[in-house]
C-alpha positions as CSV (number, residue, x, y, z in Angstrom):
1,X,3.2,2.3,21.0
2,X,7.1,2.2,21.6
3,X,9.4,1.0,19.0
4,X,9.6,-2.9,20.3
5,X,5.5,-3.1,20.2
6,X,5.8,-1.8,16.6
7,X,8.5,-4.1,15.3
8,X,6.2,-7.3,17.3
9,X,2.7,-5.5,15.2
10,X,4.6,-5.4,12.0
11,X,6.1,-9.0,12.3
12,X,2.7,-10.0,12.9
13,X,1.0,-8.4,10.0
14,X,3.8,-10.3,7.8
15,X,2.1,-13.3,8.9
16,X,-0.8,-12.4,6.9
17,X,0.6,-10.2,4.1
18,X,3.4,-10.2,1.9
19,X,5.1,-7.2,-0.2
20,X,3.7,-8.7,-3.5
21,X,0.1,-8.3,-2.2
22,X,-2.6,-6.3,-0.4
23,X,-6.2,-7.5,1.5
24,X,-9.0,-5.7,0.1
25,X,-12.7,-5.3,0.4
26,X,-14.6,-6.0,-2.7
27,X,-17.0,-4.0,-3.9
28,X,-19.7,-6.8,-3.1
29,X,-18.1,-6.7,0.7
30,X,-16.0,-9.7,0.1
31,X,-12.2,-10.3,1.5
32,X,-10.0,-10.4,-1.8
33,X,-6.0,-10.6,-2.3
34,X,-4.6,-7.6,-4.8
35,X,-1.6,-8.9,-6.6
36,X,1.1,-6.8,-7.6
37,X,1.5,-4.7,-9.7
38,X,-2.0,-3.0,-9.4
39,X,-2.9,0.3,-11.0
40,X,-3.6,3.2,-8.6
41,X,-4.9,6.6,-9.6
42,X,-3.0,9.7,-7.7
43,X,-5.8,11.9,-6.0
44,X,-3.0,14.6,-4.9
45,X,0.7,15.5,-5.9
46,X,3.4,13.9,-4.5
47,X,6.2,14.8,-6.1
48,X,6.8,13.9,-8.4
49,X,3.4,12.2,-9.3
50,X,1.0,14.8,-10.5
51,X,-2.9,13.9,-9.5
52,X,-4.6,12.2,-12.1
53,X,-1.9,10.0,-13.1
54,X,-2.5,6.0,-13.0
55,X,0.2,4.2,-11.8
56,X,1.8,0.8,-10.9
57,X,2.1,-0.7,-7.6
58,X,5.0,-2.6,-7.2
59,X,5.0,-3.9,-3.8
60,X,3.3,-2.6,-0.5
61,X,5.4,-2.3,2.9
62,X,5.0,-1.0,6.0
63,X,6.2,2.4,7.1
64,X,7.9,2.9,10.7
65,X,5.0,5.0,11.4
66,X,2.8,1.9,10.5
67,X,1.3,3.6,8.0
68,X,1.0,1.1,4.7
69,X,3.7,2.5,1.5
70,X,3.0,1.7,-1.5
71,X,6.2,1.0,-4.2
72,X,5.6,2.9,-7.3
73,X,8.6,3.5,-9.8
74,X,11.3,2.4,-6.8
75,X,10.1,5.0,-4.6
76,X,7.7,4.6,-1.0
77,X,4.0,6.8,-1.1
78,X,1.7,6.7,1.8
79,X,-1.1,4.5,0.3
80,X,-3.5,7.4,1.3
81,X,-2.2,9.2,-1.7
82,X,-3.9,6.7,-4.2
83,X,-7.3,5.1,-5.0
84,X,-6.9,1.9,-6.3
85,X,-8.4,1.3,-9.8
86,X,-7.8,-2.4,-10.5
Protein backbone atom coordinates (compact mmCIF):
# COMPACT_ATOMS: atom_id res chain seq x y z
CA UNK A 1 0.00 0.00 0.00
CA UNK A 2 1.77 3.41 -1.02
CA UNK A 3 1.46 6.30 1.17
CA UNK A 4 -1.73 8.03 -0.79
CA UNK A 5 -3.80 4.57 -0.35
CA UNK A 6 -2.84 4.78 3.41
CA UNK A 7 -3.85 8.36 4.02
CA UNK A 8 -7.49 7.45 1.83
CA UNK A 9 -7.72 3.94 4.47
CA UNK A 10 -7.12 5.98 7.43
CA UNK A 11 -9.59 8.92 6.45
CA UNK A 12 -11.93 6.30 5.94
CA UNK A 13 -11.59 4.47 9.27
CA UNK A 14 -12.19 8.14 10.83
CA UNK A 15 -15.57 7.80 9.37
CA UNK A 16 -16.30 5.19 11.78
CA UNK A 17 -13.99 5.79 14.77
CA UNK A 18 -12.94 8.68 16.70
CA UNK A 19 -9.77 9.15 19.13
CA UNK A 20 -12.05 9.13 22.25
CA UNK A 21 -13.17 5.55 21.28
CA UNK A 22 -12.51 1.99 20.12
CA UNK A 23 -15.05 -1.00 18.40
CA UNK A 24 -14.86 -3.99 20.30
CA UNK A 25 -16.23 -7.49 20.36
CA UNK A 26 -18.05 -8.35 23.54
CA UNK A 27 -17.53 -11.20 25.16
CA UNK A 28 -21.08 -12.46 24.21
CA UNK A 29 -19.93 -11.66 20.38
CA UNK A 30 -21.58 -8.39 20.31
CA UNK A 31 -20.30 -5.03 18.43
CA UNK A 32 -19.65 -2.51 21.49
CA UNK A 33 -18.09 1.19 21.54
CA UNK A 34 -15.07 1.47 24.43
CA UNK A 35 -14.98 4.95 25.74
CA UNK A 36 -11.99 6.60 26.78
CA UNK A 37 -10.14 6.32 29.17
CA UNK A 38 -10.30 2.38 29.42
CA UNK A 39 -7.97 0.38 31.67
CA UNK A 40 -5.49 -1.89 29.81
CA UNK A 41 -3.17 -4.34 31.44
CA UNK A 42 0.66 -4.39 29.94
CA UNK A 43 1.44 -8.13 28.85
CA UNK A 44 5.26 -7.03 27.97
CA UNK A 45 7.65 -3.92 28.83
CA UNK A 46 7.63 -1.08 26.90
CA UNK A 47 9.50 1.24 28.41
CA UNK A 48 8.83 2.53 30.41
CA UNK A 49 5.58 0.43 31.35
CA UNK A 50 6.69 -2.67 33.13
CA UNK A 51 4.23 -5.87 32.35
CA UNK A 52 1.63 -6.25 34.86
CA UNK A 53 0.84 -2.66 35.17
CA UNK A 54 -2.92 -1.46 34.55
CA UNK A 55 -3.13 1.55 32.81
CA UNK A 56 -5.28 4.30 31.18
CA UNK A 57 -6.18 4.72 27.72
CA UNK A 58 -6.45 8.12 26.68
CA UNK A 59 -7.22 8.07 23.17
CA UNK A 60 -6.55 5.57 20.30
CA UNK A 61 -4.98 6.79 16.85
CA UNK A 62 -3.62 5.35 13.99
CA UNK A 63 0.02 4.75 13.38
CA UNK A 64 1.60 5.42 9.80
CA UNK A 65 2.17 1.81 9.68
CA UNK A 66 -1.67 1.43 10.22
CA UNK A 67 -1.13 -0.28 13.09
CA UNK A 68 -3.78 1.05 16.01
CA UNK A 69 -1.71 3.30 19.09
CA UNK A 70 -2.96 3.52 22.02
CA UNK A 71 -2.44 7.07 24.22
CA UNK A 72 -1.36 6.14 27.71
CA UNK A 73 0.36 8.94 29.95
CA UNK A 74 0.91 11.37 26.63
CA UNK A 75 2.90 8.77 24.95
CA UNK A 76 1.77 6.33 21.59
CA UNK A 77 1.99 2.09 22.35
CA UNK A 78 1.11 -0.34 19.69
CA UNK A 79 -2.23 -1.66 21.10
CA UNK A 80 -0.70 -5.16 20.77
CA UNK A 81 1.13 -4.37 23.92
CA UNK A 82 -2.04 -4.39 26.07
CA UNK A 83 -5.13 -6.57 26.97
CA UNK A 84 -7.94 -4.56 27.62
CA UNK A 85 -9.45 -5.10 31.07
CA UNK A 86 -12.58 -2.80 31.11
Amino acid sequence: MNEKQRETYIKEIFKYVKIDSILIISAQGHLERLWCPFKVLVIVDVHPLKKGQEKAVIAVKVADNLVDVYIIEKKAFYHYNFIIIS
